[in-house]
Each structure stands twice: as structure tokens, then as C-alpha cells.
C-alpha positions in Angstrom: -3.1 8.0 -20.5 -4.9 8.2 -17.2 -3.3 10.3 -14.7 -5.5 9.5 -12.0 -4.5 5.8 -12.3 -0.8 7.1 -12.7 -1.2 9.2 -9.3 -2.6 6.2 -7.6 0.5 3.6 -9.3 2.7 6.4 -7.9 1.0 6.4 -4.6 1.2 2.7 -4.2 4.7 2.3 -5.5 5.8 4.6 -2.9 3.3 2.9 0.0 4.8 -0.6 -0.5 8.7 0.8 -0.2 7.6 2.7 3.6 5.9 -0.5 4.4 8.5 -2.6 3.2 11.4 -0.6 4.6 9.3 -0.4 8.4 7.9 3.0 8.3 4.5 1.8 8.2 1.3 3.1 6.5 1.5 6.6 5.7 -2.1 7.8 4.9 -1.4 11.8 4.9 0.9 11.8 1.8 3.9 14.1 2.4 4.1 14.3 -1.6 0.5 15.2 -1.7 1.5 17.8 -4.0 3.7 15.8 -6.3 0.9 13.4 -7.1 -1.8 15.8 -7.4 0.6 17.5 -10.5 1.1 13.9 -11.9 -2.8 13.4 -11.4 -2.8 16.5 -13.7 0.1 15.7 -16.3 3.5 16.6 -15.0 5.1 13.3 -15.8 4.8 11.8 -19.2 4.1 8.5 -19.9 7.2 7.2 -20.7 9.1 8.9 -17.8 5.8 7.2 -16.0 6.6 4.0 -17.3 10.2 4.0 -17.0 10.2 5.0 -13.2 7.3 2.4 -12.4 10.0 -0.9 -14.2 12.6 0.7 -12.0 10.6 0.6 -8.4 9.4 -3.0 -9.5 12.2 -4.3 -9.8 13.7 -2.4 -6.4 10.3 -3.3 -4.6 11.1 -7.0 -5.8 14.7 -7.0 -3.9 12.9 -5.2 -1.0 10.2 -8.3 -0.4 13.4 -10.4 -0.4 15.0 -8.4 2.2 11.5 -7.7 4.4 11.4 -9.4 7.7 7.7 -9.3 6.8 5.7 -12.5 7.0 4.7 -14.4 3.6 1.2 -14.9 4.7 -1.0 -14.0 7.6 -1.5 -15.2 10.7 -5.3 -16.8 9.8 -6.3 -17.9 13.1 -5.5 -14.7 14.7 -7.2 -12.9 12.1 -10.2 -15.4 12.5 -10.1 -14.8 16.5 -9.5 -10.7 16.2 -12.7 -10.8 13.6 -15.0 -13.0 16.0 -14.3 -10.0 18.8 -14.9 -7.5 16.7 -18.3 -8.8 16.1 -19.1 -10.0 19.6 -17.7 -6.3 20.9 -18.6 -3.4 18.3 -21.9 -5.1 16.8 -23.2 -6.4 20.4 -23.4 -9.8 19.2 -21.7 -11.4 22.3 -22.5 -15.4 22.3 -23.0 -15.4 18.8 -20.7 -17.3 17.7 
């Protein structure tokens, strides 16, 4: 199997429980290390596969739980997009 694309299913397992459980995006992985290694091997595929069903079905119960929104606020994302062009592209009156 792939063990980038196992790093990366690791990586984003493990980003959707912080976000989920309010610690917000963590970009500069504290298990950097860890998922280098599985990017090179350490875990076989069924210990792979076995640990990914597992989160699922705990990152499942999580969403449940999350005080999260459903969907997105469109017409603030419409509104903070329309700024963004009028203030960092110069385009002001644009629109």
C-alpha cells in the first residue's frame, strides 16, 4: 500500500478529532515524527486499516456531540469574500 496516502489518512483522522473536540487546526504536527515513520512503513496495513474503522466510527459520535454548525454561514462567507477582493486586490467599487 501507499504510505504517503496512509500518513495523510492518519494526519486527517487525527485533524478532524482536535477540531472536533475545540482545539482548532493544528498545522505544525506534534506527531510529525510518528507520521513520517508511517509515511515510511511502520504500521502495516491491517493495523492501518483497523485503527482508521475505529476513529470512524469515534469521529462519527464526535460530529454528534460537536457544537459545530452543520453548514456555513453563506452570506457571511459571501460578504467576508467581497472584502477581501475590494481590500487585498484593490478592487474597491467592484462589485
Amino acid at each position: 500500500f501507499n504510505g504517503k496516502h496512509a500518513m495523510h489518512l492518519v494526519r486527517l483522522m487525527r485533524m478532524c478529532r482536535e477540531i472536533l473536540t475545540g482545539q482548532g487546526v493544528i498545522v505544525k504536527r506534534p506527531d510529525r515524527e510518528e507520521l513520517l515513520a508511517i509515511r515510511n512503513g511502520a504500521w502495516a496495513y491491517d493495523d492501518l486499516m483497523e485503527w482508521a474503522e475505529r476513529q470512524d466510527a469515534e469521529l462519527d459520535e464526535l460530529v454528534e456531540k460537536s457544537s459545530l454548525r452543520k453548514s456555513p454561514d453563506r452570506q457571511f462567507l459571501s460578504g467576508l469574500c467581497g472584502c477581501w477582493v475590494e481590500n487585498f486586490l484593490g478592487l474597491k467599487g467592484a462589485r
